[in-house]
C-alpha positions as CSV (number, residue, x, y, z in Angstrom):
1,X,-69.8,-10.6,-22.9
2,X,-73.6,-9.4,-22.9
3,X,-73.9,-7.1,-26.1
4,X,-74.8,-3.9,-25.6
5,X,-77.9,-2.5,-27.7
6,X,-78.7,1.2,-28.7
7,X,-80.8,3.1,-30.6
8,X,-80.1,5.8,-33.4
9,X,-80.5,8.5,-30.2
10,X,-78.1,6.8,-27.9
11,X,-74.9,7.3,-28.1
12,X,-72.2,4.8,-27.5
13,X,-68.5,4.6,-27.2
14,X,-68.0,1.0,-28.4
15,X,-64.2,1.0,-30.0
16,X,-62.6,-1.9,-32.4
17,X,-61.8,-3.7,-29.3
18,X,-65.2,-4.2,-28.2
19,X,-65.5,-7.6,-29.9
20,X,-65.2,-10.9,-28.4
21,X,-63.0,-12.4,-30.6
22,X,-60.4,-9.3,-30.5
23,X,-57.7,-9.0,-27.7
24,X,-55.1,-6.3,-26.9
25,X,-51.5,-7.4,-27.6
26,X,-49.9,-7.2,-23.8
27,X,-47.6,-4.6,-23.3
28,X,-44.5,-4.0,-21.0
29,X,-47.0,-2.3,-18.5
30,X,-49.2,-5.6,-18.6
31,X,-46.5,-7.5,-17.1
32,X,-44.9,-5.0,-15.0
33,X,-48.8,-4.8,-13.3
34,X,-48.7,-8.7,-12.4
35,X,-45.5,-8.9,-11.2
36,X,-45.9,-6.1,-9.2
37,X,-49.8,-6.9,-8.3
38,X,-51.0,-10.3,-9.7
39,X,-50.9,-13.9,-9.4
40,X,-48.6,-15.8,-11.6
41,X,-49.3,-19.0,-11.9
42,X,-46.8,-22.3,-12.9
43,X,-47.6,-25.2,-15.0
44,X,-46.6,-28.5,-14.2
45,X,-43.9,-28.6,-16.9
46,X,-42.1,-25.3,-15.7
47,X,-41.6,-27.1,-12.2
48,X,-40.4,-30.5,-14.0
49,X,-37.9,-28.4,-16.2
50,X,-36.1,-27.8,-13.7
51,X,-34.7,-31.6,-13.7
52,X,-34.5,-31.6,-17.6
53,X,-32.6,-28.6,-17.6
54,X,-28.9,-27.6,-17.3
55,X,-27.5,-26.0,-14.1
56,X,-27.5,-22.8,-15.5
57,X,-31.3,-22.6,-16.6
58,X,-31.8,-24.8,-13.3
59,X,-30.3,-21.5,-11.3
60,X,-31.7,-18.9,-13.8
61,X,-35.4,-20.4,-13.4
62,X,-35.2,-20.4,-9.2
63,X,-34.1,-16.9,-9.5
64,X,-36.6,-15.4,-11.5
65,X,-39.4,-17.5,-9.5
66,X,-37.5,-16.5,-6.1
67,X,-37.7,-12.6,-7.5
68,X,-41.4,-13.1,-7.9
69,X,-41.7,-14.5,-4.4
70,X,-45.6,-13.7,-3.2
71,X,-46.7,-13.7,-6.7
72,X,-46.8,-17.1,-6.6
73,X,-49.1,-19.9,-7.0
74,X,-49.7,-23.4,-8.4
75,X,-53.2,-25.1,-8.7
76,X,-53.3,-28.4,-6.7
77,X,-53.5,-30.5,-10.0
78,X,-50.1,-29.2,-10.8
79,X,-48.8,-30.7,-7.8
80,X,-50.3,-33.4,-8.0
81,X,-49.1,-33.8,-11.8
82,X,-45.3,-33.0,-10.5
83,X,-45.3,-36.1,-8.2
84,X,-47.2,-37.8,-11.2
85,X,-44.6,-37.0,-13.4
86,X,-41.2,-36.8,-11.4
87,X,-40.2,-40.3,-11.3
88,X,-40.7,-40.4,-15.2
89,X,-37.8,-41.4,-17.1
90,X,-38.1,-38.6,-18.8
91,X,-38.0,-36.3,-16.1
92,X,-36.0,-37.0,-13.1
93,X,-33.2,-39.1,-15.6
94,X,-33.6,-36.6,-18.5
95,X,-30.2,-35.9,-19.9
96,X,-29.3,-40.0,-19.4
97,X,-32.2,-40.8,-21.5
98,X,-31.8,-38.1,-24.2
99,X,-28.3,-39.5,-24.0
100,X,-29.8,-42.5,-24.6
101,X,-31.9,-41.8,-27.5
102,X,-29.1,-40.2,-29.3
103,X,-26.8,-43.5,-29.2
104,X,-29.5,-45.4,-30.1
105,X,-30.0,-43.1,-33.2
106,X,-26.3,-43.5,-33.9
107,X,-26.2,-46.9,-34.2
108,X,-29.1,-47.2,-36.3
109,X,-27.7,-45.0,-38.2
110,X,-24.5,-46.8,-39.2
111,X,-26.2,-50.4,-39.4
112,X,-28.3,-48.7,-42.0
113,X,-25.3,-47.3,-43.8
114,X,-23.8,-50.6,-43.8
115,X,-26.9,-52.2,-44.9
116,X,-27.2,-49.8,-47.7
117,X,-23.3,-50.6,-49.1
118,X,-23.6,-54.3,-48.3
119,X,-27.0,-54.1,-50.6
120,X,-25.4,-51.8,-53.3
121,X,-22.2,-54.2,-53.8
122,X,-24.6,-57.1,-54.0
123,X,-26.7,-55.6,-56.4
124,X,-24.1,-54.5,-58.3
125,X,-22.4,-57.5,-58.3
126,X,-18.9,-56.0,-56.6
127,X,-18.6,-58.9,-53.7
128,X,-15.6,-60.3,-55.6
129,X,-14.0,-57.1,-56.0
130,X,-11.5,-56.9,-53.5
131,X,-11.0,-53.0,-54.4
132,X,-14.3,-51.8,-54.1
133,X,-14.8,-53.9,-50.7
134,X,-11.5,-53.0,-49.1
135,X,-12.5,-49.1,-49.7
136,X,-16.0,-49.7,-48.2
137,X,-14.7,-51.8,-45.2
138,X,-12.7,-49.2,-44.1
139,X,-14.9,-46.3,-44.9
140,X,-17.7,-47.8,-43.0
141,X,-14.8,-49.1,-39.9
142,X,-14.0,-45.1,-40.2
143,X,-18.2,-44.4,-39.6
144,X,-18.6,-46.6,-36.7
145,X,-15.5,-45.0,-35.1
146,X,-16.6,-41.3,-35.6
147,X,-20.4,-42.4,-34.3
148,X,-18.2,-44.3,-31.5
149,X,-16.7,-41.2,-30.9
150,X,-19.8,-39.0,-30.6
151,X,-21.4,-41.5,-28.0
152,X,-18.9,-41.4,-25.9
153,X,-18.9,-36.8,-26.0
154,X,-22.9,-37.1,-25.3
155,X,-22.6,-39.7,-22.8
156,X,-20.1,-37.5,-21.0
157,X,-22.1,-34.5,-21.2
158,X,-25.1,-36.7,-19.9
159,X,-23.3,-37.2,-16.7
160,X,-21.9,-33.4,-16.3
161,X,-25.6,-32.4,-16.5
162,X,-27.4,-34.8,-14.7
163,X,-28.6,-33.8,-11.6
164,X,-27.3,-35.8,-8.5
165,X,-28.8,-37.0,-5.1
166,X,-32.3,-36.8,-6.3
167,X,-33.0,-40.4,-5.6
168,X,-34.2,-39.5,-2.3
169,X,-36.8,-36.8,-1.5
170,X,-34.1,-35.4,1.5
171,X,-31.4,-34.9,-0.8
172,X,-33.5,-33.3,-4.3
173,X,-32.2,-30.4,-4.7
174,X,-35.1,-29.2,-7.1
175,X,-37.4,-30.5,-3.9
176,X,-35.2,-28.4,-1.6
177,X,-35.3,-25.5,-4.1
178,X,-39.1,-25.4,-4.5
179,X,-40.3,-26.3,-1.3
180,X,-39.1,-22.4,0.5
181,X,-40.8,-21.1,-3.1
182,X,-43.7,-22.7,-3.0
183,X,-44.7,-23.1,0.5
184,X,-47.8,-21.6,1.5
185,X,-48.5,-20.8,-1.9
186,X,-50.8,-24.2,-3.3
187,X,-53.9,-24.7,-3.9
188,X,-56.8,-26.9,-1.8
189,X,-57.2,-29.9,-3.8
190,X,-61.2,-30.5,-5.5
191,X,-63.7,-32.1,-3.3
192,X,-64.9,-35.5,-4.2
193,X,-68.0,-34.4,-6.1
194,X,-66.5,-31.4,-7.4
195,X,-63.4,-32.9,-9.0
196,X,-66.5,-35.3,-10.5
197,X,-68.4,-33.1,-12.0
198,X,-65.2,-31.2,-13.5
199,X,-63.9,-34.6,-15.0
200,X,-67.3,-34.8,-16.7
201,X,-67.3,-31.3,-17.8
202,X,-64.1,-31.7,-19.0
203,X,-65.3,-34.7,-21.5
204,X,-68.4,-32.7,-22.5
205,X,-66.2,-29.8,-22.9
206,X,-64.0,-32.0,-25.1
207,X,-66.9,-33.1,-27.3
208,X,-67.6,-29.4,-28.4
209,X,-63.8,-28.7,-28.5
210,X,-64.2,-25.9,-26.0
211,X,-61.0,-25.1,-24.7
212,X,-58.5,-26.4,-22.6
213,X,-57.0,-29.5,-22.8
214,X,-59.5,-31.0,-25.7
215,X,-56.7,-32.1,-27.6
216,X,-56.0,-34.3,-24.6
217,X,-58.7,-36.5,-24.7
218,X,-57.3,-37.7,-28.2
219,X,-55.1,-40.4,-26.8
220,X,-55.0,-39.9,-22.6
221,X,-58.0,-41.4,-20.5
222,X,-60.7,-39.4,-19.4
223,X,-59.1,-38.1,-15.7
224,X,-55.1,-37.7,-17.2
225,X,-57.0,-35.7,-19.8
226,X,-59.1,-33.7,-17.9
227,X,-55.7,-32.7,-16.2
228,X,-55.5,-29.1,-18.0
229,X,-59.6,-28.3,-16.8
230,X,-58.8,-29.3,-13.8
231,X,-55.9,-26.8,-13.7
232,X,-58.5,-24.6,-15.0
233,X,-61.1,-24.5,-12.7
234,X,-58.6,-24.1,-9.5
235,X,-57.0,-21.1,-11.6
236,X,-60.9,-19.9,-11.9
237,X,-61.8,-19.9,-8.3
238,X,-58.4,-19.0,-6.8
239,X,-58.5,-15.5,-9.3
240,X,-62.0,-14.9,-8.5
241,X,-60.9,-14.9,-4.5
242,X,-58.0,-12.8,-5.3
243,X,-59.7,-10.1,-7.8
244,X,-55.9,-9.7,-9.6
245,X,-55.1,-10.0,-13.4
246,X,-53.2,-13.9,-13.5
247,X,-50.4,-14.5,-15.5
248,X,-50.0,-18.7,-16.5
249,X,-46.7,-19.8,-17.4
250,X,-46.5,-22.9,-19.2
251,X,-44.3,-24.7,-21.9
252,X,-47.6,-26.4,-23.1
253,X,-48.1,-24.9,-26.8
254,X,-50.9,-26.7,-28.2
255,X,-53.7,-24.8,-29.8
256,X,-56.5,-25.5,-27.1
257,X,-54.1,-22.7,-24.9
258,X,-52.5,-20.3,-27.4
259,X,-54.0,-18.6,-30.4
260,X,-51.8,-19.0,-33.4
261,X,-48.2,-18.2,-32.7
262,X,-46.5,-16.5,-35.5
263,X,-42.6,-15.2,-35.4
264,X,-43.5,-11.5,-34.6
265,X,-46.7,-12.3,-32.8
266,X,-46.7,-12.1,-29.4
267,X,-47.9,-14.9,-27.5
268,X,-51.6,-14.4,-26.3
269,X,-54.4,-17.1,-24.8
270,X,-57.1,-18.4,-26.8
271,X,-60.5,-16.1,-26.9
272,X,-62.5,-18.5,-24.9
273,X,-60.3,-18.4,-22.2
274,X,-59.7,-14.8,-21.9
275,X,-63.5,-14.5,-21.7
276,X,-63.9,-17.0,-19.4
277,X,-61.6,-15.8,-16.7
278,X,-63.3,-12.0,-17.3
279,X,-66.9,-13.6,-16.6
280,X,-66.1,-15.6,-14.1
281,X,-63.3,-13.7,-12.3
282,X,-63.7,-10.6,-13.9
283,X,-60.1,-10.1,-14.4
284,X,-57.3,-10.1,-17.1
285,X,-55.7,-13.3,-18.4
286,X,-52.0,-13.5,-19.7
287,X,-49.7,-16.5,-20.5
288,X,-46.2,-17.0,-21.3
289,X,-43.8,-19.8,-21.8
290,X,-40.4,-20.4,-19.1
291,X,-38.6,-19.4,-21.9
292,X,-40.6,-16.0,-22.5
293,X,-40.7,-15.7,-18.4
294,X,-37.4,-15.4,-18.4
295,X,-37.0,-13.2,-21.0
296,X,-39.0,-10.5,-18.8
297,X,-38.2,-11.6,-15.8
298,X,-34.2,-10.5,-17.3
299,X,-35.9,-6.9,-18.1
300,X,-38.4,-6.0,-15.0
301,X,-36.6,-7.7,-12.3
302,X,-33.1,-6.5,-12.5
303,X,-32.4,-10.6,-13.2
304,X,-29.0,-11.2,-14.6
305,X,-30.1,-14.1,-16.9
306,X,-28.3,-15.9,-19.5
307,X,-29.9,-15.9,-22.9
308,X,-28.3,-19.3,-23.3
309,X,-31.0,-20.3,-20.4
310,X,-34.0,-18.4,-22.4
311,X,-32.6,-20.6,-25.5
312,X,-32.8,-23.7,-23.4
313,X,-36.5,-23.3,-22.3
314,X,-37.3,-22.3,-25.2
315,X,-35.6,-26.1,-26.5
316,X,-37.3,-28.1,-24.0
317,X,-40.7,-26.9,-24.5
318,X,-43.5,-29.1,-26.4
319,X,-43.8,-28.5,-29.9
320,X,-46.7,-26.3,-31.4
321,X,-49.5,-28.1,-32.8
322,X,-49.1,-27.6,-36.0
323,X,-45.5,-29.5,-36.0
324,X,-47.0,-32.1,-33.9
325,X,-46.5,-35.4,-35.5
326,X,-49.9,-36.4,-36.3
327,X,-52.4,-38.4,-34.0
328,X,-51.8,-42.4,-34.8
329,X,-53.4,-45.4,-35.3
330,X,-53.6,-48.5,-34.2
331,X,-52.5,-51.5,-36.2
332,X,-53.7,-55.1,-35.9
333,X,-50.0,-55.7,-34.7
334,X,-49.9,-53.1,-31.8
335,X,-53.5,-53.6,-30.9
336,X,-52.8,-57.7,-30.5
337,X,-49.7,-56.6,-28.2
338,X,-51.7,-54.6,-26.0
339,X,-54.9,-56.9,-25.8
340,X,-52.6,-60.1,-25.2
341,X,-51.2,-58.1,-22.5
342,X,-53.9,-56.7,-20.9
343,X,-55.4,-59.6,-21.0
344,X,-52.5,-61.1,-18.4
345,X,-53.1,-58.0,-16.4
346,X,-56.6,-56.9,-16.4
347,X,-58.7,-59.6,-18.1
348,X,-62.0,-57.3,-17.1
349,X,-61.0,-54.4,-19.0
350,X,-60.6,-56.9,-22.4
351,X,-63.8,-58.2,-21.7
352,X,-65.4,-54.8,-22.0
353,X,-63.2,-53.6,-24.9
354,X,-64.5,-56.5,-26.7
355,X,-68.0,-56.2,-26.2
356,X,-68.0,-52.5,-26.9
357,X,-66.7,-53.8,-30.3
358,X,-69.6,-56.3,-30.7
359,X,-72.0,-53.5,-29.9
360,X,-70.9,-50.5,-32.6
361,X,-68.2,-49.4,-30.4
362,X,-70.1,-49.0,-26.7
363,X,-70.7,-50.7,-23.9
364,X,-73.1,-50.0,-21.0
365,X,-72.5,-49.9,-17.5
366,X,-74.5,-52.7,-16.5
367,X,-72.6,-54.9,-18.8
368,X,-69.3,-54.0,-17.7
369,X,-70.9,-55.7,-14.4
370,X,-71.8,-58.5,-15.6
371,X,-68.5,-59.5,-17.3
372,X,-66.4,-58.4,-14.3
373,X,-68.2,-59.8,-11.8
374,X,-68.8,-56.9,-9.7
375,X,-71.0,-56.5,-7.1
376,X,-73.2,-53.6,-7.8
377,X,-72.1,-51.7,-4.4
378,X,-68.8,-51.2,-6.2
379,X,-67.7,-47.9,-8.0
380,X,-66.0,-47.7,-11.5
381,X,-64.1,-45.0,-10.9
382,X,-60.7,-45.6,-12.3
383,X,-61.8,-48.2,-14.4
384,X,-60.1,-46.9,-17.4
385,X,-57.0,-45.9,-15.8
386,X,-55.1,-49.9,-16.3
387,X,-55.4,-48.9,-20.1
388,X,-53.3,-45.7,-19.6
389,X,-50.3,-47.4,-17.3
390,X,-50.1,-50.4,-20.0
391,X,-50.1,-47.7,-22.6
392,X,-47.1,-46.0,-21.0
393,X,-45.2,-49.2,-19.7
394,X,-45.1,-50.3,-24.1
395,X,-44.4,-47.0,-25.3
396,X,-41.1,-47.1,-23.0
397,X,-40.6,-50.5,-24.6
398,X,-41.1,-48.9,-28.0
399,X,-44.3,-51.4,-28.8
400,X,-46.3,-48.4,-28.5
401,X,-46.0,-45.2,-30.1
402,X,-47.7,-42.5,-27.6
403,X,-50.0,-41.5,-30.2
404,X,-52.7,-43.9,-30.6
405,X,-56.1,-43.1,-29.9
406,X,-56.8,-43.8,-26.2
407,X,-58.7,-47.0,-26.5
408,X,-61.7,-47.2,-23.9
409,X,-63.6,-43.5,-23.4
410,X,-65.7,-43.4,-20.3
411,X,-69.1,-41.8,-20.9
412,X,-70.9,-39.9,-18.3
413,X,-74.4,-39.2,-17.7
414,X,-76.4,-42.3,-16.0
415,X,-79.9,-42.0,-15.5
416,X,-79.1,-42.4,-11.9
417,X,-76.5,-40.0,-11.4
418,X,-75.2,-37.5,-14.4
419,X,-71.9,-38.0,-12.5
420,X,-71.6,-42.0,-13.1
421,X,-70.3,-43.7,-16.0
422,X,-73.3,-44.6,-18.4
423,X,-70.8,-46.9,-20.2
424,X,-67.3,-46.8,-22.1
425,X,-66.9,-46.6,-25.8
426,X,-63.9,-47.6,-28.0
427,X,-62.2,-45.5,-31.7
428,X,-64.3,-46.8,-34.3
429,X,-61.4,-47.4,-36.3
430,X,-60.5,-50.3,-34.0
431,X,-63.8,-52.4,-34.2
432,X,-62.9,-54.0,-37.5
433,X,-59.6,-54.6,-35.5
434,X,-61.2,-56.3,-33.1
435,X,-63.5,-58.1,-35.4
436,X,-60.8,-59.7,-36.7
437,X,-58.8,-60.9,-33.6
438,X,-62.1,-61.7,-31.4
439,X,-64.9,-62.4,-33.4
440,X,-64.4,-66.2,-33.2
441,X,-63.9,-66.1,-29.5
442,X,-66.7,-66.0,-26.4
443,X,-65.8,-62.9,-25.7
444,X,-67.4,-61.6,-29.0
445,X,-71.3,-60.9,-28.1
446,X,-73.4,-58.9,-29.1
447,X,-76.1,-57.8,-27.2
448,X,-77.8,-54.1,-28.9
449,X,-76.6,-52.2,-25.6
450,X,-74.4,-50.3,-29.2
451,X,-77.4,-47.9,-29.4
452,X,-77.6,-46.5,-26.3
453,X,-73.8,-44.9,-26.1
454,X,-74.2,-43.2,-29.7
């Protein structure tokens, strides 16, 4: 926002609002406006809640988006995240693999408690006493019978909320919910050299920590984390077209979208963003979460919702920030795992993981040539991408934890092209890592190219 300057003869009727950084809580009007007048636009995880949820959010949710009908509208990276994202087990088998994850923590639980009597009557010397054993034997045969018990309630309420026939696209009934809803109302996908030059801005945009989706490009590679700017810039142009305030709904809480959300704060989008949308589009930005959709869409559109459904959104949205379990690290034992691995997979990308290592952490483009053996018509778009599908196929596994630092960076900005990959660049915190496990090896040169990704 320009500033506006005056002298001591001007008046001016600046108020306490006319600062960047200070933003009108919305109102009931607000939202009565865009649902009557704007464009409310879904996230990728309010269309994939719809298989993680019960039947009665699942019906409560359709409603509300049915109600808003016109209003409507989804980015094309959102689509193209739902079909990303649908087949995950997370997703489309949600309540099986919650169901899962709960047994698991079950038994664990009662071999620990076992371990932990079996270690106290050792250490206490009590193997011999037939009392003390007898009492423990059938306390802990008592334990595993209750946790026996519980597996089998959750694993029946798995299957009572699972959603059936969504094997096939034909027979989904979230597919055949959404597609009437959404028809007509998606956006036009990037073209080639602008989806470029938005992945690109979205790493440089990263680097500053200019919001959204910086917090991504922690531990996703460069085009999964340039997901959210992506969303971004379709939102950007499609509001500019349409000239109408936009409302996003979303379930993602982290602190490149939201300011801080307190208890009795309502929820409103981070400075930058608000600005942003006003320059570029110039028009109003809101944001809510399913849960907080609902909630209104109960009040202004005559929607008879459950609160139990509000409750349930509410459940299965991310955690904020702040409660986030820290980002990871790697360890010489999960780092081995994945290199060994990769290795059988994509022995190219070790080859330039490695030398990044022997080179302060980056490695230039032309090198990555060389130890591929690619001929120099050939793009490297993508390259990164094998180190994001290994990532997720060991976290499922549990070799991975989801939280390490993603482990080869692409950097843009070639002398050639700004657009190209100038070279790739590794966490410092793995070289001595990598050191360790490679330096031995012929895959461990160094060649100075270090200097020229820093």
């Amino acid at each position: 926002m320009a500033a506006t300057h005056t002298t001591p003869d001007q008046p001016h009727d600046r108020s306490i609002f006319d600062c960047d950084e200070a933003h009108r809580s919305p109102v009931r009007s607000d939202y009565e406006r865009i649902f009557a007048s704007g464009l409310v636009v879904l996230d990728t995880n309010v269309l994939l809640n719809l298989y993680r949820s019960n039947e009665r959010t699942r019906q409560d949710t359709l409603a509300a988006l049915a109600k808003l009908g016109e209003r409507l509208w989804i980015p094309h990276q959102v689509l193209t995240e739902f079909w990303r994202n649908r087949e995950s087990p997370a997703v489309r088998h949600h309540h099986a693999t919650k169901a899962k994850e709960a047994s698991t923590a079950l038994d664990k639980a009662v071999n620990a408690a076992r371990t932990a009597v079996t270690t106290w009557v050792s250490a206490v010397q009590l193997k011999d006493n037939d009392e003390v054993t007898q009492r423990t034997d059938q306390d802990l045969a008592e334990l595993t019978k209750a946790a026996d018990s519980l597996k089998t309630i959750i694993r029946t309420q798995a299957e009572c909320d699972a959603l059936q026939e969504t094997a096939t696209t034909h027979t989904d009934p979230v597919l055949n919910a959404l597609e009437p809803l959404l028809h007509g109302r998606i956006g036009d996908p990037l073209p080639q050299d602008a989806y470029d030059k938005a992945i690109k801005e979205a790493q440089d945009r990263a680097d500053e920590g200019i919001p959204p989706g910086h917090e991504d490009f922690r531990t996703k590679e460069p085009e999964l984390a340039a997901g959210d700017y992506l969303l971004w810039v379709q939102l950007l142009e499609e509001a500019g077209h349409r000239a109408c305030d936009v409302l996003l709904v979303t379930g993602d809480v982290k602190k490149d979208w939201w300011t801080s959300r307190g208890y009795d704060i309502p929820p409103r989008p981070r400075a930058e963003l608000i600005l942003e949308l006003r320059e570029r589009a110039g028009v109003g930005l809101y944001m809510l979460t399913p849960g907080e959709l609902l909630r209104w869409a109960k009040e202004l559109l005559e929607l008879n919702v459950d609160e139990g459904s509000v409750r349930d959104l509410e459940q299965l949205g991310e955690t904020p920030t702040d409660d986030q379990p820290k980002e990871g690290t790697w360890t010489a034992e999960s780092l081995a795992t994945f290199m060994d691995e990769l290795m059988v997979r994509y022995p190219s990308r070790v080859k330039a993981i490695v030398a990044a290592a022997a080179n302060g952490g980056f490695v230039a483009r032309e090198t990555v040539y060389e130890l591929a053996g690619y001929d120099e018509t050939r793009k490297l778009r993508g390259f990164t991408q094998p180190i994001g599908t290994l990532s997720r196929d060991l976290q499922l596994t549990g070799q991975l934890t989801g939280r390490e630092p993603f482990l080869l960076t692409t950097v843009y900005g070639h002398d050639t092209d700004p657009s190209w990959a100038k070279g790739f660049r590794i966490p410092n915190p793995v070289i001595p890592l990598l050191r360790e496990q490679y330096e031995a090896s012929d895959l461990w040169q160094a060649d100075g190219s270090g200097e020229s990704g820093s």
